[in-house]
Phi, psi and omega in degrees: 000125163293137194291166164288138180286155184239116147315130195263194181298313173290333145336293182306303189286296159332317202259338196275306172292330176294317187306299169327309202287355185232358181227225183213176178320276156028261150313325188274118186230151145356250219326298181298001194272269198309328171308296189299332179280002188045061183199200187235181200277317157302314155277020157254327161298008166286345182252309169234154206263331173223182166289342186251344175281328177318270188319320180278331175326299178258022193239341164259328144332338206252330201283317185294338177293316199270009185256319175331125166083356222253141198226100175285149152215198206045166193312193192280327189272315191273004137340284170319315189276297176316317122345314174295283221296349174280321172271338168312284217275011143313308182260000127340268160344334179203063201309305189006301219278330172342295219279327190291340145303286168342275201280307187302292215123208169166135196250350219257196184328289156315323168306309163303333178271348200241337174311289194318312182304301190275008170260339186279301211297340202260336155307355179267343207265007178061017166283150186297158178310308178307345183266000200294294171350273172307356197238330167301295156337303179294324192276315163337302202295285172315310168293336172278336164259356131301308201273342158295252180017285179283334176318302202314316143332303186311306183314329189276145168278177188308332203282311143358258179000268168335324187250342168287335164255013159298294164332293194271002170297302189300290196296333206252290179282010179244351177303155181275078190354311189279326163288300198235095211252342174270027171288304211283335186288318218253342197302317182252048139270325191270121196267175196278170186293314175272038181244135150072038209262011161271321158307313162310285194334299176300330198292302172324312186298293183339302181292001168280312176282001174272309165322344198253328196267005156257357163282299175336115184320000000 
């Protein structure tokens, strides 16, 4: 009789991600995992003791991707940025997976590489040690609800797309002067959330890291 193949980590981790790309946290559990691997639920906790150590698992693969290859240089602010704009196009490539850094975390390996960077960059910045900690925090917190943030775009089809913004023509430019009137003064100033969301992304980080570099003795 032949045996059951034993799925190796990465393996597990490859289906789990193919998976992730087409659903949400949520939805996604160990059985379907394991369905799609043609095995049972059980022998993927022989790799993981749960669905949320899974998942920060594979939330740290994306960390590691954006680290490959990743060289600092320049001062302390263009580090920080640079570093952002790495985990931006990283989970670009896979919005899914954003939100489940977001919410999960991540512990492993990739986690630790991007911790390392962004505390030796914010010790180069001539902030004192004790305040590194908290400034560090602040930023982690922002970039990580940027980049959900633009995942959750990402994520919609075209047609998607296309009736959100159907939506906000109707909700912006139609609004009613008399209800709402500096909506109606500003409405064809105002763009949709997913126009131009690289520029934001830097300028919001900027203005954080100019906030940290005005604190400074």
């Amino acid at each position: 009789m032949t045996g059951r193949r034993r799925w190796s980590t990465e393996e597990i981790l490859d289906t789990a991600a193919e998976l992730l790309r087409t659903s949400d946290a949520e939805s996604f559990s160990v059985r379907k995992l394991a369905a799609a691997l043609g095995t049972d639920s059980s022998s993927m906790y022989r790799h993981f003791r749960n669905k949320t150590e899974l998942l920060r698992a594979v939330a740290d693969r994306i960390l590691l991707t954006a680290m490959d290859g990743y060289h600092p240089e320049g001062d302390w602010k263009q580090r920080v940025t640079a570093l952002a704009l790495c985990l931006r196009e990283a989970f670009g490539e896979q919005p899914q997976l954003a939100g489940v850094w977001g919410r999960f975390g991540s512990g492993g390996t990739g986690s630790r590489l991007v911790m390392e960077e962004l505390l030796q960059a914010l010790r180069t910045s001539g902030l004192p040690d004790e305040e590194v900690p908290a400034r560090y925090h602040r930023i982690v917190i922002l970039v990580a609800a940027l980049i959900a943030s633009e995942a959750g775009i990402g994520t919609l089809t075209p047609k998607e797309y296309e009736q959100g913004m159907e939506q906000f023509r109707v909700a912006v430019l139609g609004a009613d002067p008399e209800h709402f009137p500096a909506l109606s003064h500003f409405a064809r100033d105002i763009r949709p959330l997913g126009v131009d969301r690289r520029a934001a992304f830097e300028e919001i980080l900027a203005a954080q890291l100019a906030h940290i570099e005005a604190q400074m003795p």
